[in-house]
N, C-alpha and C positions, 0 to 999 in steps of 0.2 A: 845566115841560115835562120828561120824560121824556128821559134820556141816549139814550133808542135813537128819538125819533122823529127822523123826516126834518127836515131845516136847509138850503135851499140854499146853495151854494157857488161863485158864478158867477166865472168870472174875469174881469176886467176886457178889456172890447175898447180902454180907452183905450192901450194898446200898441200901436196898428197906427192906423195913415193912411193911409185907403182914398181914391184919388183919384176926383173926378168921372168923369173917363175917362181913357183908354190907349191909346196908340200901339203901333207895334209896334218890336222892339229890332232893331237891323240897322243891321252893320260900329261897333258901338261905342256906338251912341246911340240914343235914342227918335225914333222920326220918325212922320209922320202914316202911314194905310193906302192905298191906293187902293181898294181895294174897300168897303160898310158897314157899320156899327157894328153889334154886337149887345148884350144887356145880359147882366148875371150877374146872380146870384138867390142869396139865401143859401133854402137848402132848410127851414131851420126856421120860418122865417118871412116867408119870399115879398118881404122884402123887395128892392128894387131895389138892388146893391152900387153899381157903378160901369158906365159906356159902354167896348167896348172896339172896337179898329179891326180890321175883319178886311180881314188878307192875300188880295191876288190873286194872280193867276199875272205880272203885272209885280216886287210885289215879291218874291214867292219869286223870281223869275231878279234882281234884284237882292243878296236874301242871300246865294243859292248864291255868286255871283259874289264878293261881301266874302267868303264864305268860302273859297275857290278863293285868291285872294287870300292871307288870311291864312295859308293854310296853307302855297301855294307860299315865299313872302316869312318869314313867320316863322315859324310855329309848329310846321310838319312839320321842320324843319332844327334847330330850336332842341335844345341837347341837354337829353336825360331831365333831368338833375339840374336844369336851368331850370328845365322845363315841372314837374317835381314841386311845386315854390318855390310857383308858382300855385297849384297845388292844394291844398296846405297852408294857404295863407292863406285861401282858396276856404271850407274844414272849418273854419277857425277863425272864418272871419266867421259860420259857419251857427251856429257852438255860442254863439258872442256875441249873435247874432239869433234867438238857439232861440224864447226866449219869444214876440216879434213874430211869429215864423212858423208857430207853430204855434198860436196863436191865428187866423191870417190864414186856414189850413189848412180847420178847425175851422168858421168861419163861409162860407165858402167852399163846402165840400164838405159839409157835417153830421156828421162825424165828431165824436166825444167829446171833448173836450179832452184827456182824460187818456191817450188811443188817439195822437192828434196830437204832445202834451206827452211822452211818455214810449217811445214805438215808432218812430214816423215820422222824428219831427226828429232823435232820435239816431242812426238807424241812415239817414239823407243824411248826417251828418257822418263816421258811420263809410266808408261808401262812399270818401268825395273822401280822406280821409286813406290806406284802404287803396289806393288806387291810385295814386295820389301817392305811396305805397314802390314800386311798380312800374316808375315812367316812367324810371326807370334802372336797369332790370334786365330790357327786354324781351328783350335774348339769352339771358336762362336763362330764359324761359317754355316754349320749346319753338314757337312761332310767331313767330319770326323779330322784328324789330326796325323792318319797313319798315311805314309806316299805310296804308289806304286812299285817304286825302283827304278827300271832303266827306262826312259824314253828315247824311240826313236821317231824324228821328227821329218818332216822332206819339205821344204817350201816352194813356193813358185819365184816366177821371173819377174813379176807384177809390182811388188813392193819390198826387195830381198830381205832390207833389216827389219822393217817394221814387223815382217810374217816373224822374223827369228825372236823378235822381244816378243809377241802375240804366245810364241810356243818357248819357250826358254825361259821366261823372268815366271807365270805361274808355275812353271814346273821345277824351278829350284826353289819357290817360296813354300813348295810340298815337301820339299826335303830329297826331291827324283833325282838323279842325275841324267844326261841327255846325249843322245849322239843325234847331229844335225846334219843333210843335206842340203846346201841349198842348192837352187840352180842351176844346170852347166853353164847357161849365159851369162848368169851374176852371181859367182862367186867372191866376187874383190870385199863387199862390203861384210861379208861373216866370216873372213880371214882375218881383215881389221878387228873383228869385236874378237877373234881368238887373242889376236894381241892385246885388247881392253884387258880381256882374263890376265893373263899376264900380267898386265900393269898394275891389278888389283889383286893378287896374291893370292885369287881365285885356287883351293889344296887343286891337285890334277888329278884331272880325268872325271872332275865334276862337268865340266862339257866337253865336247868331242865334235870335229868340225871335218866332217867328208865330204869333199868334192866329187861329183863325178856325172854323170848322165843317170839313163832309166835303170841298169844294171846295180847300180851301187845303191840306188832306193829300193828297189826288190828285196835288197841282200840285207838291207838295215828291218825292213818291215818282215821277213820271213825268220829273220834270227830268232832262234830258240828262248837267247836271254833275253829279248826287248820284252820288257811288260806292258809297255803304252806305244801307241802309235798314232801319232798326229799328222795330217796329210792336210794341206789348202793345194788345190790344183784343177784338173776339170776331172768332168761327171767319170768318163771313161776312166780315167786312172782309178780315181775316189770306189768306183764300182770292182775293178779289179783288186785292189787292195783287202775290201770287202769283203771278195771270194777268198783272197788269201789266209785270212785270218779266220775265216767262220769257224773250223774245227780248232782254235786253241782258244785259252782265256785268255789273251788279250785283250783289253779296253781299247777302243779307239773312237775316236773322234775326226770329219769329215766335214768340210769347208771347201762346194765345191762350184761349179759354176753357175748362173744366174742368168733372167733375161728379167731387169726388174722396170716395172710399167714405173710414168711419170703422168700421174692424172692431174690435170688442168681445167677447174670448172671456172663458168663465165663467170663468177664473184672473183677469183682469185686476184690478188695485185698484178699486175700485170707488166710491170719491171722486173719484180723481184723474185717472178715465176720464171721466166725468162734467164735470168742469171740463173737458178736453180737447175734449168731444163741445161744450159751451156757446163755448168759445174758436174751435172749430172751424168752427163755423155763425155767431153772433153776433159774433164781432169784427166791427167796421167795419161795422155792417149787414147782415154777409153779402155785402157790396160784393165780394167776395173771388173771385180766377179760381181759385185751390186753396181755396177754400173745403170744409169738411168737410160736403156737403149730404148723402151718404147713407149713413145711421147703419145697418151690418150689424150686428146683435146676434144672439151664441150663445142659440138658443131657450132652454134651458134658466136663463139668468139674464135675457131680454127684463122678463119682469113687474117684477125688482126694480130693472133699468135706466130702465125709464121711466117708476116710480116718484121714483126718483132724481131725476131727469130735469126732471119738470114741477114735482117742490121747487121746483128750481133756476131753471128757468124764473119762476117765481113772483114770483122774490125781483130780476129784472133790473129796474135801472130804466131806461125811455124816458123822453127830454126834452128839453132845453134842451142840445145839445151843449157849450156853456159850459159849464155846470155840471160840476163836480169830480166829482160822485157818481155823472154819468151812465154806463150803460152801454151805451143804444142808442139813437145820434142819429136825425137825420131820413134818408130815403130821397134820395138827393143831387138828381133832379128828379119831374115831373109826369110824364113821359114814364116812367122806369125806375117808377114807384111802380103805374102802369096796368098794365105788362110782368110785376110782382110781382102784382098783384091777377087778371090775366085765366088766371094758372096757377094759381093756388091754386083756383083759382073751380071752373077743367079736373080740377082734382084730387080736389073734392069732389063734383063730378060724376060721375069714373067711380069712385065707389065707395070712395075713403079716407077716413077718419074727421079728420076737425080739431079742431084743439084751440092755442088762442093762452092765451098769459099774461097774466091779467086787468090791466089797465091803464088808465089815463085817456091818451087821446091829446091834443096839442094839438088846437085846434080851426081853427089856421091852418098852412100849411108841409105837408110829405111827410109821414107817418108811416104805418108798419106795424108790427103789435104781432109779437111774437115768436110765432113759429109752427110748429106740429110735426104732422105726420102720420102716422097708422097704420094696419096694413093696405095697406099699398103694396106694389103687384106690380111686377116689372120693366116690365110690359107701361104701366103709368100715364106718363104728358106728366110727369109732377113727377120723377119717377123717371128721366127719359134727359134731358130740355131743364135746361138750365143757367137757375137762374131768378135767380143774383144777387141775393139779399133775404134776411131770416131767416126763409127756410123750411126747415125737416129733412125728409127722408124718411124713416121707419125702418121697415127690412125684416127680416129675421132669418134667419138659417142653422143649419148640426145640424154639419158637418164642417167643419176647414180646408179640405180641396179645394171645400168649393160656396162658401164665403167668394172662395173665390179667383177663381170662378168668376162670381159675380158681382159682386163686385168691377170687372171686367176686361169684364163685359156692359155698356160703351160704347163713344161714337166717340171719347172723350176721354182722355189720360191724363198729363194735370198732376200729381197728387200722390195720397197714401193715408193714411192712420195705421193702426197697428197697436196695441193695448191688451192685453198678458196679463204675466206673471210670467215667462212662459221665453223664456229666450235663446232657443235650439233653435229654438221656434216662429216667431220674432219674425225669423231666419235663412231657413227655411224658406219662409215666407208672401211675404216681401221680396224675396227674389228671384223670384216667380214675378206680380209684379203689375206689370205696363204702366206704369207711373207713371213722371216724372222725376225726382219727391222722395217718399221715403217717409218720414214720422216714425213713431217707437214709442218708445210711453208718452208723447208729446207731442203738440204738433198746432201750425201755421204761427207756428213757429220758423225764422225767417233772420238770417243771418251774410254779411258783407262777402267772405269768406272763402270760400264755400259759393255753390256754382253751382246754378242754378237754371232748369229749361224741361222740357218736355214732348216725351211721343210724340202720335203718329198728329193727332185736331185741335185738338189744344190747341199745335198748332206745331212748332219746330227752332229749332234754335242753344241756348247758354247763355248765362244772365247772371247775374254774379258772380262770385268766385273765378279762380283763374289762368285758367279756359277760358272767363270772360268776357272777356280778351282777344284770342282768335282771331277774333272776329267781329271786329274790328277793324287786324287787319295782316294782312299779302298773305300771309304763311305760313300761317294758321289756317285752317281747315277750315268755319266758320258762314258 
């Protein structure tokens, strides 16, 4: 055989011990649900993982309550330098559990292992240790030193752990205690970090872990006692949520979906724009709320960019998210893969060209092949709707100002990337685009360090960085 033909690489699932079924965590311990079980599904293969118990509105006011609790009694009083001690061990148990979790990740959500293994799991441990140096130093943040009290959190399907370290590690370095949903599709990996708790002697009821669908995030977000409410999801929910809370004082914060332009002028390098534009759209599926769905290319170099381009596409492999090699896992359910297929579908109908990277798909589980369109007008559904999957748009421009110009022709403004050789322009351009993160020369690059959110509907507030914790104490402003 050939050094260059393909060799699977599968990683072992025997690292992970996936239970029959799941309770839900609350004030310390696993207990039964009161409301019904639902099942999880690994996406590549339809298999059945485990039963999980979803939360009513009895046990959310049971959490909220353990966590009111804990916060009053211990954990809002306790000083920084304690509450850090937690978090530390918190970060080290995750880096000791890296491989089980993200393996756990992986099968769970359909993400690539090497995506889970190498991005995700180290940058939750980065999170819990960056903010664990904070929990004793919130008077020099600039937002005061006092917490909210009870958070309640809801994450998406996108990224399970990393959303839950994003909204959990600043909100314990505030002194809040939390009640967390995460997703009905991916729950397995925020059950494991209840066991982390556990493992680190975490007092109870300082986080609270409910599973469940839309019903059991209503019921966490409408509770009387939640004093913060942190939401990552799309515009629709992020907007209902909004209405819910308007008549109480509740803080919240809204992290929500995105259509972020990927601008390509004729200076740019032209390899490493290329990897940029493929990292930009294809990480994670395209799972991504900053995802780089619409590719502006300087007319004058478009032919040798999307030449470029569909190389590269060419050479991606779909598959077995296990597998080492892979780089485009399964579509995480049946539902998100319909929502992918009925806009591409809208897109070839009003008149853009399609073109996917030849591939064998499985023939069981989620999958879409990687895919790119051309000829796309602003006026096109693929071009303004957020379609979450690997699909590009690419459109083309003559000037910086029409770049800018349509760039910023959304409702949305999560992120950007910028591609050329000059400082100047890369100045220029950046400042003038809607976005809350711009990269240039790169593309969704994050840091612990490094705040992150949006204008107009892609949400408010930050998270990350010292201004991810104003959402969090009565001094900050989210």
């Amino acid at each position: 055989m050939s050094i260059f033909e393909y060799a699977p690489a599968p990683e072992s699932r025997a690292v992970v011990d996936i239970k029959e079924s799941y309770g839900l965590f609350v004030n310390g311990e696993f207990t039964p649900g009161g409301g019904a079980s639902f099942k999880t599904v690994n996406p590549a293969t339809e298999e059945v993982l485990a039963e999980v118990a979803e939360a009513d509105a009895a046990d959310v006011d049971r959490a909220v309550k353990a966590a009111r609790k804990a916060h009053d009694k211990v954990w809002g009083p306790m000083p920084g330098r304690e509450r850090a001690k937690y978090l530390y061990r918190i970060a080290r148990i995750i880096q000791e559990r890296s491989r089980e979790l993200a393996v756990l990740e992986s099968i769970d959500n359909g993400k690539p292992i090497k995506e889970s293994r190498d991005v995700d799991v180290p940058t939750v441990a980065a999170h819990f240790f960056y903010y664990a140096g904070w929990a004793d130093k919130l008077e020099h943040s600039g937002y005061g030193s006092t917490p909210l009290g009870v958070a309640g959190q809801v994450i998406p399907w996108n990224f399970p752990l990393l959303m839950l370290a994003w909204k959990i590690a600043p909100a314990l370095a505030c002194g809040n205690t939390v009640v967390l949903k995460p997703a009905e599709t991916t729950p397995l990996t925020a059950l494991l970090f209840a066991e982390i708790c556990q493992q680190a002697d975490l007092p109870p009821g300082v986080v609270n872990i409910l599973t469940g669908a839309g019903e059991t995030g209503r019921a966490i977000v409408e509770h009387p006692g939640v004093d913060k409410v942190a939401f990552t999801g799309s515009t629709e929910v992020g907007k209902a949520i909004a209405r819910a809370v308007a008549s109480t004082d509740k803080r919240v914060t809204l992290e929500l979906g995105g259509k972020a332009a990927n601008i390509v002028f004729d200076d740019a390098p032209m390899d490493q724009a290329v990897e940029g534009i493929v990292n930009g759209i294809f990480f994670n599926q395209g799972h991504v709320c900053c995802a780089g769905s619409r590719l502006l290319v300087q007319e004058s170099v478009a032919e040798e960019v999307l030449e470029r381009l569909k190389r590269r596409m060419g050479t991606l492999r779909v598959g077995d998210p296990l597998d080492k090699n892979t780089d485009v896992g399964a579509i995480n359910s049946a539902a998100q893969l319909a929502r992918i297929r009925e806009l591409s579908d809208i897109g070839e109908a009003e008149g853009a060209e399609r073109w996917s990277a030849p591939c064998d798909l499985p023939s069981t589980g989620y999958w879409f092949a990687p895919t790119l369109f051309t000829g796309v007008s602003q006026a096109h559904r693929i071009a303004r709707e957020e379609i979450f999957g690997p699909v590009l748009s690419m459109l083309t421009f003559r000037t910086p100002s029409e770049a800018v110009e349509k760039a910023n022709n959304t409702p949305y403004g999560l992120s950007a990337g910028i591609w050329t050789e000059k400082g100047s322009r890369i100045l220029e351009v950046a400042g003038q685009l809607r976005a809350g993160v711009v990269w240039a020369n790169t593309f969704n690059k994050f840091d612990p360090t490094s705040p992150f959110g949006g204008y107009k509907e892609s949400g408010y507030g930050r998270e990350g960085g010292r201004h991810g914790l104003a959402a969090y104490l009565k001094g900050g402003q989210a």
